[in-house]
N, C-alpha and C positions, 0 to 999 in steps of 0.2 A: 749250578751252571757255571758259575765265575772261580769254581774252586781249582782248576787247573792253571788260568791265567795268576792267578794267586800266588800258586804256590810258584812258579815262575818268575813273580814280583817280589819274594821274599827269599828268591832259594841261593843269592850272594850273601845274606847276611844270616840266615841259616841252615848252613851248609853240613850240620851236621842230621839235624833234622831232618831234611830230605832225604838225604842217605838211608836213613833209617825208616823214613815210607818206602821209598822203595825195597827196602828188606822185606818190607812188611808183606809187599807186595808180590816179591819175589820176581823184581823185575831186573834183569842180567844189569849189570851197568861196568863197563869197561875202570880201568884204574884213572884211564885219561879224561874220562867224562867228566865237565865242570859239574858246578849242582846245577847250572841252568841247563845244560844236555838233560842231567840225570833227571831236574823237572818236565820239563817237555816227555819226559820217556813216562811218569804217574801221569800226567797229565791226560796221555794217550789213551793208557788204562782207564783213567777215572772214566772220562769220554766217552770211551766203547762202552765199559759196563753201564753207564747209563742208560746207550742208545738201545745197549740190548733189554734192558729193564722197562724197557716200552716211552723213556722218559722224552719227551721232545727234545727239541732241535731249538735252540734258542731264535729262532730266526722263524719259529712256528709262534712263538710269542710276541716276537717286533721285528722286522724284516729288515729297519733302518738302524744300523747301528746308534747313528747320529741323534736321535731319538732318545737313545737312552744316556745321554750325557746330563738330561736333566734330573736324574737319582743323585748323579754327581755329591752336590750340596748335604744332603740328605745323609749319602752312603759315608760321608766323609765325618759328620756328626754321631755317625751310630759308636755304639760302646766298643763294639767289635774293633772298629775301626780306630777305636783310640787304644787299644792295646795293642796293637802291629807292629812288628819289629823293625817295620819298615815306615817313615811317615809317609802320608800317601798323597799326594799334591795333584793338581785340576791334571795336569797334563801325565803324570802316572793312573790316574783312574781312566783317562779317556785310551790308555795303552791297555790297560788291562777290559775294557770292554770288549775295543779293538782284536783285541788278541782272543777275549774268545770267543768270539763272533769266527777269527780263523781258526779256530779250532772244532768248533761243531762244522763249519762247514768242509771241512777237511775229513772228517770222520761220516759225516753224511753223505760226503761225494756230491757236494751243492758249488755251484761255479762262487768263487771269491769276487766280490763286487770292486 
């Protein structure tokens, strides 16, 4: 669910990597698109192919974003989290929730709160 906001939280400081999902992906990306365009552009993808894989809507899970700030702690201690090319601080996790909360809702056609 959070792997589009992710990769949008990492895609300045791996910029080449992105590029390279989106190859993957076979997603057009202009010469001018930063990596954060060209993230936002996998992101889209990743998002649809979910919705169409039957997979819910993050907002079918927890409808308050605000709610889930308390993984926070948690998210920030996991392994994953400490290999990130990115360090991830209280107010970058709460952008990245944030952000995909607008992202499923965007792809669901769900009004942004």
């Amino acid at each position: 669910l959070f792997a589009p906001a992710v990769l949008e939280f990492v895609s300045e400081v791996k910029p080449d990597e992105i590029k390279w999902i989106a190859e993957l992906f076979e997603i057009d990306v202009a010469q001018t698109d930063s990596p954060k365009e060209i993230a936002e552009k996998i992101g889209v993808v990743i998002a649809t192919l979910a919705m169409e894989m039957g997979l819910k809507s993050i907002d079918e899970y927890e409808p308050e974003p605000e709610k889930l700030y308390q993984i926070i702690e948690r998210a920030k201690s996991d392994v994953m989290t400490k290999t990130t090319p990115r360090p991830l601080k209280d107010e970058d996790a709460k952008w990245i929730i944030d952000r995909t909360y607008e992202i499923h809702r965007a792809i669901h056609q769900e009004p942004v709160a």
